[in-house]
ZAPAZA-643883 format. One record per residue (C-alpha): residue number from 0; residue in three letters; y, z, x. Coordinates in steps of 0.5 Angstrom, whole numbers. Each point is the difference from the previous one (the first is absolute). Layout:
N
<numar NUM; 'ALA'; <Y; Z; X>>
...
// end
This chain:
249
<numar 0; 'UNK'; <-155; 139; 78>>
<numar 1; 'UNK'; <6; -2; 1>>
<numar 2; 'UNK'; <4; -4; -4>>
<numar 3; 'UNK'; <4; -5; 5>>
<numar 4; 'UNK'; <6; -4; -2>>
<numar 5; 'UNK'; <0; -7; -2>>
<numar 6; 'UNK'; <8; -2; -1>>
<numar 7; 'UNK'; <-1; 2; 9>>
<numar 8; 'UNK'; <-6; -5; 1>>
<numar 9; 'UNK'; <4; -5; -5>>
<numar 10; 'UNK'; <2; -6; 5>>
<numar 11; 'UNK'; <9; -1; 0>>
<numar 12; 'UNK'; <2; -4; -6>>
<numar 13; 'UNK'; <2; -7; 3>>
<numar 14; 'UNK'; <8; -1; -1>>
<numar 15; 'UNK'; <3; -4; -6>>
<numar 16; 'UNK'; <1; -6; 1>>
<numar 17; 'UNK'; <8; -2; -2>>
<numar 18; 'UNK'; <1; -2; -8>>
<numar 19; 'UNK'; <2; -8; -1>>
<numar 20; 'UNK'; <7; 0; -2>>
<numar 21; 'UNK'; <0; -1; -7>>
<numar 22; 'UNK'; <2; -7; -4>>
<numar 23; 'UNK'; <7; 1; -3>>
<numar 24; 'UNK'; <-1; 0; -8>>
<numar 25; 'UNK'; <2; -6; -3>>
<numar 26; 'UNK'; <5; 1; -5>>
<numar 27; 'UNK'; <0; 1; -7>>
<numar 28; 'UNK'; <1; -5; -5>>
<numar 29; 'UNK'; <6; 3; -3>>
<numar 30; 'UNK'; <4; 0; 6>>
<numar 31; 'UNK'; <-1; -8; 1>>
<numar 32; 'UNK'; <1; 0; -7>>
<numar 33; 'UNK'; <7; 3; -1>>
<numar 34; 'UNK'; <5; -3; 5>>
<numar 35; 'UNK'; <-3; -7; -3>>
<numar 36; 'UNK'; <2; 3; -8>>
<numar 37; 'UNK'; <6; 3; 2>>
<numar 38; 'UNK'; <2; -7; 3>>
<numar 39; 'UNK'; <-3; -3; -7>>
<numar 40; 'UNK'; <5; 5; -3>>
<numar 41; 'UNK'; <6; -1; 4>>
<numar 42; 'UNK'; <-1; -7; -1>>
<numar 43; 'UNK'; <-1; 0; -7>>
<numar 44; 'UNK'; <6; 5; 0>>
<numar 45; 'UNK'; <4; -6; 3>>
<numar 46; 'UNK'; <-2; -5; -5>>
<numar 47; 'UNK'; <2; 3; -5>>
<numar 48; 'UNK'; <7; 1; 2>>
<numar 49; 'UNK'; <1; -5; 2>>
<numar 50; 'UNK'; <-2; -3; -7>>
<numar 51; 'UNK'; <4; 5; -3>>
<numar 52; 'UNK'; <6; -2; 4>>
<numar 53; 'UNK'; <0; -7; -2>>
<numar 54; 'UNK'; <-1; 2; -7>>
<numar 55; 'UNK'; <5; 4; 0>>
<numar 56; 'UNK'; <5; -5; 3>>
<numar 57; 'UNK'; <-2; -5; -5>>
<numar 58; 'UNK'; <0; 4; -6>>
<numar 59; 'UNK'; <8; 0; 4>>
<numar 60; 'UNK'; <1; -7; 1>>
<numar 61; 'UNK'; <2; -1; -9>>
<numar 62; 'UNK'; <6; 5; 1>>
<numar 63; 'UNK'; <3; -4; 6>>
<numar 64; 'UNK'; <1; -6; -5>>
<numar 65; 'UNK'; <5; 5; -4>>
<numar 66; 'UNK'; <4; 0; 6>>
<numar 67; 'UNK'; <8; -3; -2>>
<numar 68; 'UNK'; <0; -4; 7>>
<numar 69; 'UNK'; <-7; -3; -4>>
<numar 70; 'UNK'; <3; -1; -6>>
<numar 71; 'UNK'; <7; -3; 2>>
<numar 72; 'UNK'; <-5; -5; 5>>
<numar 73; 'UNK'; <-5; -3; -5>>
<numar 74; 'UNK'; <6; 0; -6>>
<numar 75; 'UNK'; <4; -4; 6>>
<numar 76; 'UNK'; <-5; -5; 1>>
<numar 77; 'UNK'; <-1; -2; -7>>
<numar 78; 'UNK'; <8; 0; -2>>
<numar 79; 'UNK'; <0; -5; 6>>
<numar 80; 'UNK'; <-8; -4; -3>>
<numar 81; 'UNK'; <4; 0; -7>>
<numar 82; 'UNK'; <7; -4; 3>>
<numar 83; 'UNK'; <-4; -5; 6>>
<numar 84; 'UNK'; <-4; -2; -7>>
<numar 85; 'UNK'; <4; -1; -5>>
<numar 86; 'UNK'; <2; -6; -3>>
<numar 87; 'UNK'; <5; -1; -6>>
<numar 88; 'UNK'; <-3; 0; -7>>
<numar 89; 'UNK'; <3; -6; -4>>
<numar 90; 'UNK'; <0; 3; -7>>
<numar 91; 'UNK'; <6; 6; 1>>
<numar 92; 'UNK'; <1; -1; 7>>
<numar 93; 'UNK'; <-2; 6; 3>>
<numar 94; 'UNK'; <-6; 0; 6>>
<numar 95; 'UNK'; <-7; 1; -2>>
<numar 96; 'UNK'; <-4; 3; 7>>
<numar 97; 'UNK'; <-6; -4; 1>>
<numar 98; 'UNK'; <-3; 3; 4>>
<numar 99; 'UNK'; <-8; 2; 0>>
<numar 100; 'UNK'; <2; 4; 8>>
<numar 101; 'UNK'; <-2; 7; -1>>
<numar 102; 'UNK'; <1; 5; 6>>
<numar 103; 'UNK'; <-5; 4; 2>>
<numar 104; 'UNK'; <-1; 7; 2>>
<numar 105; 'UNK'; <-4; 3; 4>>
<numar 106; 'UNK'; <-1; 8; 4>>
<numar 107; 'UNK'; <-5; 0; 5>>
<numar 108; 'UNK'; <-5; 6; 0>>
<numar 109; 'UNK'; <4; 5; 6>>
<numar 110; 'UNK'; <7; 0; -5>>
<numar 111; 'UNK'; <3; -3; 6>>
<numar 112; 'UNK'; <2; -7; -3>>
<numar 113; 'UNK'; <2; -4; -6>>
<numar 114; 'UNK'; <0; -7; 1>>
<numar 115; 'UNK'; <4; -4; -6>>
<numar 116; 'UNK'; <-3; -8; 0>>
<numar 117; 'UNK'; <1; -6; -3>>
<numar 118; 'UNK'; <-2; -8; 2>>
<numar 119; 'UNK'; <4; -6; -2>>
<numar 120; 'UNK'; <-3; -6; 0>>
<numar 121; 'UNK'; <1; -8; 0>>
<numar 122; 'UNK'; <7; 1; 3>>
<numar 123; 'UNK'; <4; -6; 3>>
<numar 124; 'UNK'; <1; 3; 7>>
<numar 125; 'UNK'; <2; 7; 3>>
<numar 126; 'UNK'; <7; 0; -2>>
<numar 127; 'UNK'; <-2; -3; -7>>
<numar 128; 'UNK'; <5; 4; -5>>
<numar 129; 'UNK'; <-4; 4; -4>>
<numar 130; 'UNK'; <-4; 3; 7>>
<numar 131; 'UNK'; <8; 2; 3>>
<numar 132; 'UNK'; <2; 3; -7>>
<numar 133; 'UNK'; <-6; 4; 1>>
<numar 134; 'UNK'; <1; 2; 8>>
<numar 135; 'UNK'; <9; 1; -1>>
<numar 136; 'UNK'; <-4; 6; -5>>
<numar 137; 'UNK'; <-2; 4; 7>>
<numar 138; 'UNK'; <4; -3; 5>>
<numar 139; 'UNK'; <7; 1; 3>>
<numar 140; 'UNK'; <7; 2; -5>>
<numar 141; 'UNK'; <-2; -4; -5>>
<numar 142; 'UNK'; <-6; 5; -1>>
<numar 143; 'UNK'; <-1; 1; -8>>
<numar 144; 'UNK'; <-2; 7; 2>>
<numar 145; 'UNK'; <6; 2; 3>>
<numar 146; 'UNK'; <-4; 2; 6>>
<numar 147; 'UNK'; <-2; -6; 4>>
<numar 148; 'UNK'; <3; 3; 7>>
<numar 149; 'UNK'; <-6; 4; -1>>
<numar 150; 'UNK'; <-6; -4; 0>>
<numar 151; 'UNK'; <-3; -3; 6>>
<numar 152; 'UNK'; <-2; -7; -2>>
<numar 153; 'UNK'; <-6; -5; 4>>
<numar 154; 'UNK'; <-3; -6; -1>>
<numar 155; 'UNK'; <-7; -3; 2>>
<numar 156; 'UNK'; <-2; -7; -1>>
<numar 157; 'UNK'; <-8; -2; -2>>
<numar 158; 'UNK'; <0; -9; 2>>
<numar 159; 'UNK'; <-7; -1; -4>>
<numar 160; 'UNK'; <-1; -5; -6>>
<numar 161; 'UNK'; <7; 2; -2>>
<numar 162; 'UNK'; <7; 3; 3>>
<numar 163; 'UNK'; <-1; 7; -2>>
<numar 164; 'UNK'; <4; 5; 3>>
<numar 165; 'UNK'; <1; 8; -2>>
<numar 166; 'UNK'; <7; 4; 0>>
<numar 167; 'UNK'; <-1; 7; 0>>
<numar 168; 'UNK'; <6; 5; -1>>
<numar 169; 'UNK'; <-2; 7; 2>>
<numar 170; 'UNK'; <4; 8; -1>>
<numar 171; 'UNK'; <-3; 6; 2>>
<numar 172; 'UNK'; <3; 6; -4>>
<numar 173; 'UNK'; <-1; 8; 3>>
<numar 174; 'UNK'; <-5; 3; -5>>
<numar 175; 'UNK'; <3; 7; 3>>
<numar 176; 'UNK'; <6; 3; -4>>
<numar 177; 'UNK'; <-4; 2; -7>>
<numar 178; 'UNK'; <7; 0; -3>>
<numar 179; 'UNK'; <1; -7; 1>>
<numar 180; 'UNK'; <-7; -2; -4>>
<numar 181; 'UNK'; <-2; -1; -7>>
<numar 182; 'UNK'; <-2; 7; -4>>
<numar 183; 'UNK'; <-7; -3; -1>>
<numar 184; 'UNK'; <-1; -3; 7>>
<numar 185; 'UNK'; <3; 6; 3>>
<numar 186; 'UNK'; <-6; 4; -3>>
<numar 187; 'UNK'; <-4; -5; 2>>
<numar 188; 'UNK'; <1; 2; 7>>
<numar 189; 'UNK'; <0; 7; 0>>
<numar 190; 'UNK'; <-7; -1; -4>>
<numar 191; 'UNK'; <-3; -4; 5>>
<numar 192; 'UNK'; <2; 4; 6>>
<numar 193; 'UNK'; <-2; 7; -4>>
<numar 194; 'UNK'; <-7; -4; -1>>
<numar 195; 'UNK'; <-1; -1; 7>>
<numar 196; 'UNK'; <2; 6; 3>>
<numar 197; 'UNK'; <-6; 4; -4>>
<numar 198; 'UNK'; <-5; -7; 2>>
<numar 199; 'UNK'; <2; 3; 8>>
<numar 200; 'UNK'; <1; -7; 2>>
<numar 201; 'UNK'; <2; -1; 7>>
<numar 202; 'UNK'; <6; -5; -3>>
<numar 203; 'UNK'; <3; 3; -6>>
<numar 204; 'UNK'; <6; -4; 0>>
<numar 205; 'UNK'; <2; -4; -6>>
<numar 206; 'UNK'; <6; -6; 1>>
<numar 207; 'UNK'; <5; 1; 4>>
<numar 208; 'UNK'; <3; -7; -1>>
<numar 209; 'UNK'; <-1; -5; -5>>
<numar 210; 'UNK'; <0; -8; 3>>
<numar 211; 'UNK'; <2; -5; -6>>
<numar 212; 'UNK'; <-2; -7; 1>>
<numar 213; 'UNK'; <2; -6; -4>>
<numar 214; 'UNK'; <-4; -6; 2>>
<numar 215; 'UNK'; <3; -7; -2>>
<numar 216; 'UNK'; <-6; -5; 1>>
<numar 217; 'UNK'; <4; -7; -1>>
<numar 218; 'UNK'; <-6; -6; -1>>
<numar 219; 'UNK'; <3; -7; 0>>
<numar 220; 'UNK'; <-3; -5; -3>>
<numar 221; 'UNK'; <-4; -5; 4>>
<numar 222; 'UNK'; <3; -7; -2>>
<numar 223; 'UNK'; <7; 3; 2>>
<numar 224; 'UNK'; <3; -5; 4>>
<numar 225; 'UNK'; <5; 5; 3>>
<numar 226; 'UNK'; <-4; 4; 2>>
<numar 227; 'UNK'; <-8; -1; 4>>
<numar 228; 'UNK'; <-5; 2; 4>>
<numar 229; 'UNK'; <-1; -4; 6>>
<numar 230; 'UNK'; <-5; 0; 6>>
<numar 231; 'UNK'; <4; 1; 6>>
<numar 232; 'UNK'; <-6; 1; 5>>
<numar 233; 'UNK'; <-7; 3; 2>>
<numar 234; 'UNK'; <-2; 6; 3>>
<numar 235; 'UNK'; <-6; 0; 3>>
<numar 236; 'UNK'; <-4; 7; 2>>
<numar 237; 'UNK'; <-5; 1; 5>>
<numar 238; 'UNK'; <-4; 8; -1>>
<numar 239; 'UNK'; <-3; 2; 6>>
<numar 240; 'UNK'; <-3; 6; -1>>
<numar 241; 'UNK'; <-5; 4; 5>>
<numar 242; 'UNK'; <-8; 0; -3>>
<numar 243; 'UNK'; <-2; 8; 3>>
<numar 244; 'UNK'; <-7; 4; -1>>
<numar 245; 'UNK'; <-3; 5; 3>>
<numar 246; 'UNK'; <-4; 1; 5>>
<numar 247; 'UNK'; <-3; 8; 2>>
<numar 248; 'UNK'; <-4; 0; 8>>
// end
């Protein structure tokens, strides 16, 4: 018999129809991950910069209270308290102070600014003897400091249950010649700036200047026929301000 061929009668295989396009992949957790870890990571390196930063300028801030400009400042203020508030003493004739008043000092936590401060209270006036003993220490030649030329003096006036008005004197000193600074301050900057440098802060810098504020609050008393808070008129305010929503079509 003769053998035929199958694949001959075989009928012609119909054409492969076109695949779909495949769904792009989903992508993986690890890349939604890690920009998000790395912007936690970069902020958190920031922070902690920062902190350090301040950290840093605020372990500085003690060492600018040795600056002589300081001292010579706050030693001024209270040679000047002493003489606006004795008084003769009967017994041997000499002056007793007796003053209760001690300045105040302070340094802000950037370094930046030393504030020397007292509050004279129950004065006559303004131009109560013992308030102008105390300002002549800081203003024009007869500055007990010698250095009256070099500070800028303002006043500001606060009318609430009692007279009350702030005289501040201020100095700014150059921190940028070492050689000119204290051994123990000049270290003290060098140290800090070294520290922020290894942190890789953005803003390594220590002080470059040093401002001195000295701030006289002169308070006077009440029942002061010199010297009184007055009402001399109204201010009245009208606040007119736009009410604002959202509205999405």
């Amino acid at each position: 018999m003769k053998k035929t061929n199958a694949s001959a009668s075989r009928a012609p295989r119909a054409p492969r129809a076109p695949r779909a396009p495949r769904a792009p992949r989903a992508p993986r957790a690890s890349s939604l991950i890690l920009p998000t870890m790395r912007t936690f990571t970069n902020a958190a390196h920031s922070v902690h910069s920062n902190l350090r930063r301040t950290q840093t300028l605020a372990a500085l801030a003690p060492h600018m209270l040795t600056h002589p400009a300081v001292r010579k400042a706050y030693a001024t203020l209270t040679r000047a308290l002493a003489k606006a508030y004795a008084v003769p003493a009967p017994a041997d004739g000499g002056f007793v102070s007796v003053s209760a008043i001690q300045p105040w000092l302070d340094v802000d936590q950037h370094a930046e600014t030393v504030r020397i401060g007292v509050s004279l209270r129950d004065l006559e006036s303004f131009k109560d003897a013992r308030l102008l003993k105390v300002l002549e220490a800081f203003i024009g030649d007869g500055a007990a400091d010698g250095s009256g030329a070099e500070w800028e003096s303002s006043t500001a006036d606060y009318a609430f249950t009692m007279p009350n008005r702030d005289y501040s004197f201020t100095r700014k000193l150059s921190l940028a010649d070492p050689t000119r600074l204290p051994p123990g301050l000049r270290k003290a900057l060098s140290r800090a700036h070294d520290t922020l440098v290894t942190l890789n802060h953005w803003d390594p810098t220590t002080p470059s200047e040093l401002r001195i504020i000295v701030n006289v609050y002169a308070y006077v008393k009440s029942d002061s026929p010199l010297c009184r808070v007055v009402v001399t008129g109204v201010t009245e305010r009208v606040i007119r301000e736009e009410k604002k929503e959202i509205v999405c079509a």
